[in-house]
C-alpha positions in Angstrom: 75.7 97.3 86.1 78.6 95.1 85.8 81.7 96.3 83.9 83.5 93.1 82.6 86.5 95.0 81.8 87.2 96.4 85.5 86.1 92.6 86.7 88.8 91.3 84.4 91.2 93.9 86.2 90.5 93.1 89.2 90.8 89.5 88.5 94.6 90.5 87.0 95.2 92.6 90.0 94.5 88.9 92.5 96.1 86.7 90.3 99.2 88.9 90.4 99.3 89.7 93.9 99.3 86.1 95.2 102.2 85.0 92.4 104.2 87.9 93.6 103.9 86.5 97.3 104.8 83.3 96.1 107.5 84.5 93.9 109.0 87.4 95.1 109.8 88.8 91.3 109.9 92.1 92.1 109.2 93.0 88.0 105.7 91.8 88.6 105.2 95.2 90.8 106.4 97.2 87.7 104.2 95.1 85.1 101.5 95.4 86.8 100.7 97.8 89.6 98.6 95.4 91.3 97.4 97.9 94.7 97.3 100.6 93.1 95.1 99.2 90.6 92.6 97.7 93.4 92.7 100.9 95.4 91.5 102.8 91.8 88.8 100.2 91.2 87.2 100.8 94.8 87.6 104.1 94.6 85.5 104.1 91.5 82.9 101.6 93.3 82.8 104.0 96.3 82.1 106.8 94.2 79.2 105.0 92.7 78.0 104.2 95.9 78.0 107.7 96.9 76.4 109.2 93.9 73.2 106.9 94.4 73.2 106.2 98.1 75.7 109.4 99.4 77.3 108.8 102.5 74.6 105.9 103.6 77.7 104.3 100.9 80.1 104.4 103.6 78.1 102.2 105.8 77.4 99.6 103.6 81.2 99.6 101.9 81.8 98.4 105.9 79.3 95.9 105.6 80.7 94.1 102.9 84.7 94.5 104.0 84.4 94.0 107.8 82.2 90.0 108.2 85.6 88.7 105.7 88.1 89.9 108.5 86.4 88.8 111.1 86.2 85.4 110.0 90.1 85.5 109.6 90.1 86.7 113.4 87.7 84.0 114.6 90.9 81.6 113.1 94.3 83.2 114.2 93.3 85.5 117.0 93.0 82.7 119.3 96.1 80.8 118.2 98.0 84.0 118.5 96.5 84.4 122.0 97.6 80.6 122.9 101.3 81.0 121.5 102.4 84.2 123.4 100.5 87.1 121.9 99.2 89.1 125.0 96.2 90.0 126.1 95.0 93.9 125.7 92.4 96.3 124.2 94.0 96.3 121.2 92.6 93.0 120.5 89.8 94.9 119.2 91.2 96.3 116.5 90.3 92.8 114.9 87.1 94.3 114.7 87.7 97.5 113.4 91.4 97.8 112.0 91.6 101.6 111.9 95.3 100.8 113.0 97.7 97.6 112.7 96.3 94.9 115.1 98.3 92.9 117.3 100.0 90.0 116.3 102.9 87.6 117.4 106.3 87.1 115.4 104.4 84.6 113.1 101.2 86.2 112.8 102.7 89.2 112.0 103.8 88.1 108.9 101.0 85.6 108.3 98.7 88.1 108.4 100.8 91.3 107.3 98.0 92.0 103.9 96.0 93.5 106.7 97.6 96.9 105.8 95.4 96.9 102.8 91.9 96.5 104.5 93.5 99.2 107.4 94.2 101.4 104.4 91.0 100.7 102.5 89.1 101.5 106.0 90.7 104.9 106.2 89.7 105.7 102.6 86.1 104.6 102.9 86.0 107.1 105.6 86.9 109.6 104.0 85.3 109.4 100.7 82.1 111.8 101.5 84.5 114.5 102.2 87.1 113.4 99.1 83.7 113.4 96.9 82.1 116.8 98.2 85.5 118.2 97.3 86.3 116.3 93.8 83.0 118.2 92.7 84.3 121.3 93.5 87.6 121.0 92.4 88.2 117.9 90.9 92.0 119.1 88.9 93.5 120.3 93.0 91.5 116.9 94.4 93.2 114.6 92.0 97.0 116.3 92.6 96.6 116.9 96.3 97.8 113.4 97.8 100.6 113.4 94.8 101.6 117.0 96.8 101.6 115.4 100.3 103.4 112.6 98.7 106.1 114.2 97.6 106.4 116.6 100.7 106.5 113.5 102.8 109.2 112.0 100.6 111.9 114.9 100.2 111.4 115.7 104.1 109.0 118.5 103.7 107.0 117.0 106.2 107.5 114.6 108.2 104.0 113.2 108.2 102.8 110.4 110.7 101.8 106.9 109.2 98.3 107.0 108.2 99.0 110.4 106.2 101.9 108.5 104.7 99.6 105.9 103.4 97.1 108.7 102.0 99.9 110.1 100.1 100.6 106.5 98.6 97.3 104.9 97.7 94.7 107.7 97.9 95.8 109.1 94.5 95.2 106.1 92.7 91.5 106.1 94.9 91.0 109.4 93.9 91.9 108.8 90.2 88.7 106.3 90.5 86.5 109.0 91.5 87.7 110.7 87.9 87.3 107.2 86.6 83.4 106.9 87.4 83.0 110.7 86.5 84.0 110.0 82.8 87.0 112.6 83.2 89.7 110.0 82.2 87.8 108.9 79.1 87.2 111.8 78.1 90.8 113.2 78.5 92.3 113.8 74.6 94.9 111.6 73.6 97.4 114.7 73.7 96.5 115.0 76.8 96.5 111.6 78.4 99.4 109.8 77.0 101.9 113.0 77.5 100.8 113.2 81.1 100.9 109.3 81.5 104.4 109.1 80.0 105.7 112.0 82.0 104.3 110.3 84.8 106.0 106.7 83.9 109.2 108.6 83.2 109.5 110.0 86.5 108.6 107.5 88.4 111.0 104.8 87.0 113.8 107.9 87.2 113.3 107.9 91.3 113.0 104.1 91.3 116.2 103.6 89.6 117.7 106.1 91.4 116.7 104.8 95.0 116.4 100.9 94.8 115.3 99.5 97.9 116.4 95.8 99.5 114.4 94.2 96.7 116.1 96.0 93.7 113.4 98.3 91.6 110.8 96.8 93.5 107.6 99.0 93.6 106.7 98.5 97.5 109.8 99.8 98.6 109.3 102.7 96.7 106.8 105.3 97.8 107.1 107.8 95.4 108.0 106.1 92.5 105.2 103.4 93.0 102.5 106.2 92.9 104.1 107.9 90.1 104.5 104.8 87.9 101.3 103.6 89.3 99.5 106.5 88.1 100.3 106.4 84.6 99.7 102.8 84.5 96.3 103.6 85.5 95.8 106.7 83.0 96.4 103.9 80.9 94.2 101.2 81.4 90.9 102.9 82.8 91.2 106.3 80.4 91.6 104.2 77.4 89.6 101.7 78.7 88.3 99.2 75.4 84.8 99.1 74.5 84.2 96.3 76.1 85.6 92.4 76.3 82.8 90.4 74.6 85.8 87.8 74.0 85.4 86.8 77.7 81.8 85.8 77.3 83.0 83.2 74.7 85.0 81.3 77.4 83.0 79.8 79.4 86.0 79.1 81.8 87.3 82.0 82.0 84.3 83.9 82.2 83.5 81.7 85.3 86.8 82.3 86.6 86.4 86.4 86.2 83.7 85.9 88.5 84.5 83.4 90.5 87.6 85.6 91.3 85.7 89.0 92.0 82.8 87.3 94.1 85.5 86.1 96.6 88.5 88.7 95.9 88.8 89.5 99.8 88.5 86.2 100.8 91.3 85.5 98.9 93.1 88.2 99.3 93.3 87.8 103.0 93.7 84.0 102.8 96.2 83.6 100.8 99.6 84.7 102.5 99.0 82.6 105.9 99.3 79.5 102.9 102.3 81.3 101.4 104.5 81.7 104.7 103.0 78.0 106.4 104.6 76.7 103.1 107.7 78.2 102.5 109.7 76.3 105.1 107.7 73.0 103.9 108.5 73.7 100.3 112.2 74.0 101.0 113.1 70.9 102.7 112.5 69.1 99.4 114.3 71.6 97.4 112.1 73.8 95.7 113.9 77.2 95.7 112.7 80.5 94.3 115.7 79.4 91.7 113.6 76.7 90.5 111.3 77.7 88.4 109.5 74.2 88.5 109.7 74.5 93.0 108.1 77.9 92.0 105.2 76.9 89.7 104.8 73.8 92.4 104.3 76.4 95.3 102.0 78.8 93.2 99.9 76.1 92.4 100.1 74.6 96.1 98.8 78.2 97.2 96.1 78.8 95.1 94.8 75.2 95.7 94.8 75.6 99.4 92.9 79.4 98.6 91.0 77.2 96.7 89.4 75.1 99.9 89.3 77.8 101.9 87.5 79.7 99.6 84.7 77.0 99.1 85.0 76.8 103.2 84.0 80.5 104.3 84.2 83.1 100.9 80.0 82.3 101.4 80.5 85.1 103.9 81.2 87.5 101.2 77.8 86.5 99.7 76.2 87.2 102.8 77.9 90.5 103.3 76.6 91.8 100.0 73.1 90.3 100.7 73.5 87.4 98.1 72.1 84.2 98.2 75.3 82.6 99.6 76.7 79.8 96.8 79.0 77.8 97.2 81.1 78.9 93.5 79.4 82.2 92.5 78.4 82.1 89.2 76.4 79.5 88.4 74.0 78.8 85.7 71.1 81.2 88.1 73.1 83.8 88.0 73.8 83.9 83.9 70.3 83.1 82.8 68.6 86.2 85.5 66.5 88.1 83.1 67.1 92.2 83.0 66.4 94.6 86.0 67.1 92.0 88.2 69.8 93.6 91.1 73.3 92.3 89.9 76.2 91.8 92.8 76.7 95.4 93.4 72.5 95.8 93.7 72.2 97.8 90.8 69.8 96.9 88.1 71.2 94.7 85.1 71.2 96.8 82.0 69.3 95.7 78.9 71.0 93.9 76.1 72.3 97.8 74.4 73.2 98.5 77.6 75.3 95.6 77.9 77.5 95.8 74.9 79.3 99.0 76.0 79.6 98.6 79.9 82.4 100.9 80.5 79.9 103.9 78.9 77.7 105.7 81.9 74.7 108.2 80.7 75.5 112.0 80.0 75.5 113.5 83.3 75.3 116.8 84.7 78.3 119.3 84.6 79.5 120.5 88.2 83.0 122.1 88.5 84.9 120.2 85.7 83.4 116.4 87.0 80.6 115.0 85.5 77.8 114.1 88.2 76.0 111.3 86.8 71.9 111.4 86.5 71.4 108.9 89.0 72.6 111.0 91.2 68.7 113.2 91.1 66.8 109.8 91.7 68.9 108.8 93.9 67.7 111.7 96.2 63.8 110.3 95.8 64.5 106.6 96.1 67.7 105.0 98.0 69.3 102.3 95.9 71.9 100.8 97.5 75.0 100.0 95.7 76.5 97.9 98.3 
């Protein structure tokens, strides 16, 4: 079923990234955690997925990310091809970015956000093995890329890239595992907000102490961006409100929530070509990133170009997900389906009881210290994919 409140992160999570890219404020890493945030929200998807499919989940996850990239590659590939990019089997990576794929001295910044699908690729991968192990030993799971981490950081071990990006982002991936296993919600306010602040403290300690080219900027900042990170998650998914019926009042920005989710990728990998084809544009009639009307000029500039691109190809996402492809998700189909119909992640709507507390999943099994929901039994007589 559909959690409003972790749409209406995710939605935060976009919004923020693009103004970022547009602004370059680097407070806007430290107000909100923006990555970190989207890797814990898939990790909690993918281990959904992987109670009710198991590692089928892994498959599917691929389905949905890859077609989005591909259409990006059917665009710049060639003109990176046609001005001086050469020619060599590394091409292919386009297809299947388990390393950075080749690009010229434009594209390479251009398309530079492709880190994050690289990174989210290696996770998906590894989630059948992260879950069989959170069920064991969820407490040593949780801690063990904080460990690498910090071994990585203070020269323990000199790990090579890929392990480097584990010990950055797959905490906050694993921490959505806990999410979807009802361990952060049911941590005890003693508990949670001790660790969170302890977390919060250190973190801004080692960002403060080692400020990178951007000032305390969180993405120069390994350690102290998964630190800070971490306790900004605690935060908002263990204490998590009830729900945020006030967005079903707004019919706007209820639209927008799902407008926004229903073509996140899309926009996600749209949206810096726009930001780097305008910057040299925007500054030959003045508009600085000391103006703060050039800057609200430029944000709006971006997110209208997004916007047409968007409408152009985010159908592919529809498809992807095996949607009826629309044009702008969320139309008036979509609100009045009755219950048990399959919702965008092809799990069955809840009924209207259901509904009021989306964040709550049934009692569940016991196994180790995680909670393994029920679904996870039925799940093991009839496949229901969960995208």
């Amino acid at each position: 079923m559909r959690n409003r409140y972790l749409d209406l992160l995710r939605f935060l999570a976009i919004v923020r990234v693009v103004v970022y890219h547009v602004t370059g404020w680097a407070t806007l890493t430290l107000v909100f955690p923006a990555m970190s945030v989207m890797f814990a929200l898939a990790g909690s998807l993918m281990a959904a997925s992987l109670t009710r499919s198991g590692p089928a989940a892994v498959g599917r996850r691929l389905r949905r990310l890859l077609p989005s990239l591909w259409v990006l590659a059917v665009v710049f590939v060639p003109a990176m091809l046609l001005s001086g990019m050469p020619m060599s089997p590394r091409v292919l990576l386009w297809l299947f970015p388990i390393a950075d794929p080749p690009a010229n001295n434009w594209g390479a910044l251009a398309l530079s956000i492709i880190w994050y699908l690289r990174d989210y690729l290696w996770f998906v991968l590894a989630s059948p093995v992260a879950f069989w192990l959170f069920r064991r030993a969820p407490l040593l799971t949780l801690l063990a890329p904080y460990l690498l981490l910090v071994a990585v950081e203070v020269g323990i071990y000199p790990a090579p890239p890929v392990l480097r990006e584990f010990g950055l982002y797959f905490g906050a991936w694993m921490l959505g595992f806990a999410h979807h296993a009802g361990m952060l919600r049911r941590l005890a306010g003693r508990v949670l907000y001790p660790v969170a602040l302890a977390l919060a403290v250190t973190g801004g300690a080692w960002i403060v102490g080692h400020p990178g080219p951007r000032g305390y900027d969180l993405n120069d900042n390994h350690l102290g961006n998964a630190l800070w990170s971490a306790a900004f998650i605690l935060i908002v998914l263990g204490r998590a409100p009830a729900g945020v019926a006030w967005l079903g009042r707004s019919r706007l920005a209820d639209r927008a929530v799902t407008v926004v989710n229903r073509r996140a990728l899309t926009i996600y990998l749209w949206h810096m070509p726009f930001v780097v084809a305008l910057t040299p544009l925007v500054d030959v009639v003045g508009w600085s990133h000391q103006d703060p009307v050039g800057l609200a000029i430029r944000v709006v500039l971006v997110f209208a170009l997004v916007g047409v691109v968007t409408l152009a190809v985010g159908w592919v996402e529809d498809v992807a997900a095996r949607r009826r492809p629309e044009l702008i998700p969320g139309g008036p189909v979509q609100a009045t389906e009755p219950a048990g119909q399959p919702d965008t992640e092809g799990r069955e709507q809840p009924s209207t009881e259901r509904r009021d507390r989306p964040h709550e999943q049934p009692a569940g099994a016991t196994l180790g210290r995680a909670v393994v929901p029920p679904q996870r039994a039925a799940a093991t007589r009839s496949d229901v994919s969960a995208g």
